[in-house]
C-alpha positions as protocol buffer text, in pm:
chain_id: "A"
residue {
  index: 1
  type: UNK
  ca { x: -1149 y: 635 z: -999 }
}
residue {
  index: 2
  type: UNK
  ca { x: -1038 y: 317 z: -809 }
}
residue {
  index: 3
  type: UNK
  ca { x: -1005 y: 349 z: -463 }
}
residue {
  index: 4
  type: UNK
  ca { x: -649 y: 360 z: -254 }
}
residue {
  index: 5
  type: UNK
  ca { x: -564 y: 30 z: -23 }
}
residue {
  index: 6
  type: UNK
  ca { x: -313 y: 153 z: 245 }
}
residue {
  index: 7
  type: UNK
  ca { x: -122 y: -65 z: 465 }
}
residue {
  index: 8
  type: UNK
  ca { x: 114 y: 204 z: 652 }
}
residue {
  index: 9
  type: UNK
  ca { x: 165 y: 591 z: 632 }
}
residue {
  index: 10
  type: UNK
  ca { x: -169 y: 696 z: 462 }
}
residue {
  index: 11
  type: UNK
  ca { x: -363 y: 517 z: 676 }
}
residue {
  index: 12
  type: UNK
  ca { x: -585 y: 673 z: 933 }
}
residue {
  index: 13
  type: UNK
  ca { x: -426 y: 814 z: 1241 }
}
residue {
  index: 14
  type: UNK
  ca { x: -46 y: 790 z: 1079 }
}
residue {
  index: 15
  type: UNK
  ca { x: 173 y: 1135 z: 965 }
}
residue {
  index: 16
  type: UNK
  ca { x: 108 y: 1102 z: 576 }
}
residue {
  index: 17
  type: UNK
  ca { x: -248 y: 1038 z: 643 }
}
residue {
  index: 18
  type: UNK
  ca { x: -289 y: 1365 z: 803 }
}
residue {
  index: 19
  type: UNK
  ca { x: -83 y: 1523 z: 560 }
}
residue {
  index: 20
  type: UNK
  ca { x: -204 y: 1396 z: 204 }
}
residue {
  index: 21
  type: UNK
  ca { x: -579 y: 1245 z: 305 }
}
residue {
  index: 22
  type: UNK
  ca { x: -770 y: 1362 z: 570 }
}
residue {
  index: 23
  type: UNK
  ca { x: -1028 y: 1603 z: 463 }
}
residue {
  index: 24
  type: UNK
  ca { x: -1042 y: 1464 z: 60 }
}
residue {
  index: 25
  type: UNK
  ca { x: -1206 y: 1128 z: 137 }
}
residue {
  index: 26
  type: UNK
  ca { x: -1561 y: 1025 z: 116 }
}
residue {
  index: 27
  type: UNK
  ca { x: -1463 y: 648 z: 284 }
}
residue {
  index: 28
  type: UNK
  ca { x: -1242 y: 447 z: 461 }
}
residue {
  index: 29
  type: UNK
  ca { x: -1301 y: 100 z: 527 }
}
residue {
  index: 30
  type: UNK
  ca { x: -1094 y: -216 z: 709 }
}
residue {
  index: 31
  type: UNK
  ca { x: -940 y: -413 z: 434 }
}
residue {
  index: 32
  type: UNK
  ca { x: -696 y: -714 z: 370 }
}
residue {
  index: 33
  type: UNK
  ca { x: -510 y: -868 z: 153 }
}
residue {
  index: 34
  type: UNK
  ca { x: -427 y: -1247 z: 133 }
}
residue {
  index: 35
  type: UNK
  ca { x: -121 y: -1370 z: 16 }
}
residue {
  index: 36
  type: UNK
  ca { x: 77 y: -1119 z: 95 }
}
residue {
  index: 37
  type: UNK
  ca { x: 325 y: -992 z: 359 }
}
residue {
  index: 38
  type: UNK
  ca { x: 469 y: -672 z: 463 }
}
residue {
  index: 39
  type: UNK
  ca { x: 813 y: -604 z: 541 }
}
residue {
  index: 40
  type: UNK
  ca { x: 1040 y: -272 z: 718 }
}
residue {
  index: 41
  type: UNK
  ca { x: 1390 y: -153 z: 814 }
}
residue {
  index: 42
  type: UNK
  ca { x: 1264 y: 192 z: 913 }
}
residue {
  index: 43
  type: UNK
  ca { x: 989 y: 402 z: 879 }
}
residue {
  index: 44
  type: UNK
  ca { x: 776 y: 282 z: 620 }
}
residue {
  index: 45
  type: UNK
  ca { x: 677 y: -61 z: 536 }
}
residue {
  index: 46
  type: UNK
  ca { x: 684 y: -243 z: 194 }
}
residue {
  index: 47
  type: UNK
  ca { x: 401 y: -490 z: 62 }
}
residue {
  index: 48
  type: UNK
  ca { x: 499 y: -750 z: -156 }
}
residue {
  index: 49
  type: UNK
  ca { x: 313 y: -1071 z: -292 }
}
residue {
  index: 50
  type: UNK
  ca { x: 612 y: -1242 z: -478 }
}
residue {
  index: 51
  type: UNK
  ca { x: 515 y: -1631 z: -349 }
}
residue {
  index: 52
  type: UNK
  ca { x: 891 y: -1609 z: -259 }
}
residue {
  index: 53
  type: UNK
  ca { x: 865 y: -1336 z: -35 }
}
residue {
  index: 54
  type: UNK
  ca { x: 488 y: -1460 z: 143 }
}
residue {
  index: 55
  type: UNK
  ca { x: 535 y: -1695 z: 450 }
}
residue {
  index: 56
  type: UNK
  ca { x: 214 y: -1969 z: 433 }
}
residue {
  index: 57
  type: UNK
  ca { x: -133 y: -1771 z: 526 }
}
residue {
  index: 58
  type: UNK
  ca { x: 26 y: -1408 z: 599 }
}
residue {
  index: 59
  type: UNK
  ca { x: -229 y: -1117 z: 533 }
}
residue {
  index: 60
  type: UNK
  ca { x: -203 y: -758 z: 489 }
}
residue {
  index: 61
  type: UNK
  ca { x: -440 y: -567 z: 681 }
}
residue {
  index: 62
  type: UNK
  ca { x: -494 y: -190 z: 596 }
}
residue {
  index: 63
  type: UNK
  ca { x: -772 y: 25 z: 492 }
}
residue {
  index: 64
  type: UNK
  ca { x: -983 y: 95 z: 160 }
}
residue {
  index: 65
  type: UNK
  ca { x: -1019 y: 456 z: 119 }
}
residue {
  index: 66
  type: UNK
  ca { x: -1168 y: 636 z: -194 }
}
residue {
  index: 67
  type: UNK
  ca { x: -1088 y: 1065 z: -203 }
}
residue {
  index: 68
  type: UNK
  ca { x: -1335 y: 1245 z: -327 }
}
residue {
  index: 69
  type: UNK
  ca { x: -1396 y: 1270 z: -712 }
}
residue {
  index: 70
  type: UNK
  ca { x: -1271 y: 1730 z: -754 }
}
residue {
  index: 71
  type: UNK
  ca { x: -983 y: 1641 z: -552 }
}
residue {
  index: 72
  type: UNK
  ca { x: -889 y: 1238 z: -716 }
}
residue {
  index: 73
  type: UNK
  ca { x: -626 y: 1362 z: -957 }
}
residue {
  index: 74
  type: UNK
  ca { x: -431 y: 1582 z: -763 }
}
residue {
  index: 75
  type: UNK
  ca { x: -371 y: 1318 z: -439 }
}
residue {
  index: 76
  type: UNK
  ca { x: -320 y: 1036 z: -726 }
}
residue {
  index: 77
  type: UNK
  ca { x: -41 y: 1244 z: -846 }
}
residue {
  index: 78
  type: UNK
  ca { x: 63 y: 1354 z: -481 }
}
residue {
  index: 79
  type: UNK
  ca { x: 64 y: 998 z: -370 }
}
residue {
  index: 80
  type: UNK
  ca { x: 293 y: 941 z: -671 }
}
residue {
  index: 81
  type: UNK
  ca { x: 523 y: 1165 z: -576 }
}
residue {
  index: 82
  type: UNK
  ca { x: 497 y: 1046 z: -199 }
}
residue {
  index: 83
  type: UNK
  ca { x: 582 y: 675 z: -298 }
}
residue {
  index: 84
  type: UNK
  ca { x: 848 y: 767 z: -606 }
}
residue {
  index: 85
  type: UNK
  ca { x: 678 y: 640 z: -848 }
}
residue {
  index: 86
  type: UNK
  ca { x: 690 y: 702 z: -1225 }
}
residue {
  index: 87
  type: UNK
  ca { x: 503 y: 497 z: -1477 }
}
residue {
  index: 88
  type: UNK
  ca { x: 714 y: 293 z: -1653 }
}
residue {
  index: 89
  type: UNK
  ca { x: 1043 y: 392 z: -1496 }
}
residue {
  index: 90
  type: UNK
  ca { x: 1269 y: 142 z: -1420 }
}
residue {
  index: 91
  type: UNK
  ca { x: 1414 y: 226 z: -1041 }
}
residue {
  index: 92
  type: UNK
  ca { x: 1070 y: 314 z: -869 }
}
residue {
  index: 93
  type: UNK
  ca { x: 1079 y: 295 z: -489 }
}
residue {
  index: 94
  type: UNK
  ca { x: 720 y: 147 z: -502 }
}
residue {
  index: 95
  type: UNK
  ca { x: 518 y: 39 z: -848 }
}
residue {
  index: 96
  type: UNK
  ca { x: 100 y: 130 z: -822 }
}
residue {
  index: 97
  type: UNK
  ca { x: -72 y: -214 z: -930 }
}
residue {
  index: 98
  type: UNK
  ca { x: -454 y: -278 z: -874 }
}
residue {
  index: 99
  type: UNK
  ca { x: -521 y: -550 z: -676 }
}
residue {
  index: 100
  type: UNK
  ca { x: -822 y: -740 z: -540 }
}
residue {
  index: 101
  type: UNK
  ca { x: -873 y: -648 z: -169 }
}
residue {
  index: 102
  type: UNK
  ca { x: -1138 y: -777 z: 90 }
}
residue {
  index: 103
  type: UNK
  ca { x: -1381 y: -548 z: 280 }
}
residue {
  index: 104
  type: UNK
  ca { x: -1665 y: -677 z: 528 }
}
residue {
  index: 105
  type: UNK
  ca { x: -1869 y: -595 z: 212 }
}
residue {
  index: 106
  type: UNK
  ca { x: -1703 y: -817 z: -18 }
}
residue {
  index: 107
  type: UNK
  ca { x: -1454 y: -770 z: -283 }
}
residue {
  index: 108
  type: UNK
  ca { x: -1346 y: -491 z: -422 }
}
residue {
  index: 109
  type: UNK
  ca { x: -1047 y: -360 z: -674 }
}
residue {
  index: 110
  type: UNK
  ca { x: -804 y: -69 z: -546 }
}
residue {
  index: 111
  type: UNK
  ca { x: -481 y: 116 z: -613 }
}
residue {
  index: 112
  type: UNK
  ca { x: -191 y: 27 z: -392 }
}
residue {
  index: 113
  type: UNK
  ca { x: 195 y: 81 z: -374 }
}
residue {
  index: 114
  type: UNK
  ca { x: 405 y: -267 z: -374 }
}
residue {
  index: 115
  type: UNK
  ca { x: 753 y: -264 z: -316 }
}
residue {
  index: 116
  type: UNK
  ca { x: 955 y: -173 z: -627 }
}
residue {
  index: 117
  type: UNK
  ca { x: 1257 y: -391 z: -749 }
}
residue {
  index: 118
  type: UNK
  ca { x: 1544 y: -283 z: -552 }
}
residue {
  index: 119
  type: UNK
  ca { x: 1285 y: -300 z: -229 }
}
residue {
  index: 120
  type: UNK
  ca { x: 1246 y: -674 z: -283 }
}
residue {
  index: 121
  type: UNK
  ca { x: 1610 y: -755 z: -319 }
}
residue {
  index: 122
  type: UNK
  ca { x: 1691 y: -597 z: 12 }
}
residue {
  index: 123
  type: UNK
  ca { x: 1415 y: -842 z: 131 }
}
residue {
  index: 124
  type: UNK
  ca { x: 1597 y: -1134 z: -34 }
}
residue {
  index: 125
  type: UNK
  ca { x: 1901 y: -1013 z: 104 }
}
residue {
  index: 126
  type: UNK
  ca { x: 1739 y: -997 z: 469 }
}
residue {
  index: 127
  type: UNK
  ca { x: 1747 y: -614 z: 522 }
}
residue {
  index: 128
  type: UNK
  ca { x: 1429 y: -589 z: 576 }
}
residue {
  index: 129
  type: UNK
  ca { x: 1229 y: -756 z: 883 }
}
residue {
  index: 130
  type: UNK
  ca { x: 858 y: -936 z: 803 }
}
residue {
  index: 131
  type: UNK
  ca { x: 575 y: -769 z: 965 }
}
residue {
  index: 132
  type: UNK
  ca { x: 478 y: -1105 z: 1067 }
}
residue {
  index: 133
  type: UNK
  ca { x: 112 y: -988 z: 1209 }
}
residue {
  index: 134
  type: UNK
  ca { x: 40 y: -791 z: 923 }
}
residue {
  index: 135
  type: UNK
  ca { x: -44 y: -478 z: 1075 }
}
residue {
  index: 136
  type: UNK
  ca { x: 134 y: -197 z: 1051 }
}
């Protein structure tokens, strides 16, 4: 049961937060992620860690949560659903990878939602505007 690194919506104090999270989790730390950048053209941002796509030393701050264990299956599934994303399907709005994030603790592994294909080549494109602090 990894834990969940959030960078936007589901992170403490934002609308899918309150919605999905609060009341299931046992933790939620500060966290970041080097090499990698954040980008938006609305209301939701997009993390992405293509070397294309990462201007020189940006970071990804956010926060580690982990839910607790009787409910871990359920919010996996509902923040599936929440991100659109399908194992293994082709046009996903957001693909769930485990990465290596940093806490004041150390390192640790975690869950998180990356920008799917078609989310990238808007970036390309320059639809979508860098987060250039990091923070959402």
């Amino acid at each position: 049961m990894r834990p969940f690194f959030v960078y936007g919506t589901l992170k403490r104090g934002q609308s899918n937060y309150a919605r999905l999270l609060a009341g299931y989790t046992l933790r939620e730390v500060r966290a970041w992620l080097p090499a990698a950048a954040i980008y938006t053209a609305g209301p939701y941002p997009f993390l992405v860690q293509a070397a294309d796509l990462v201007p020189a030393g940006a970071i990804v701050f956010g926060e580690l949560i982990e839910v607790q264990p009787d409910h871990y299956q359920r919010l996996l599934q509902l923040l599936d659903g929440l991100e659109d994303y399908v194992p293994g399907r082709a046009g996903n709005l957001y693909e769930r990878i485990v990465v290596t994030v940093q806490t004041a603790d150390g390192a640790r592994e975690a869950w998180v939602y990356v920008a799917g294909r078609a989310a990238e080549a808007a970036i390309r494109r320059g639809e979508l505007r860098w987060i250039s602090n990091g923070e959402w």
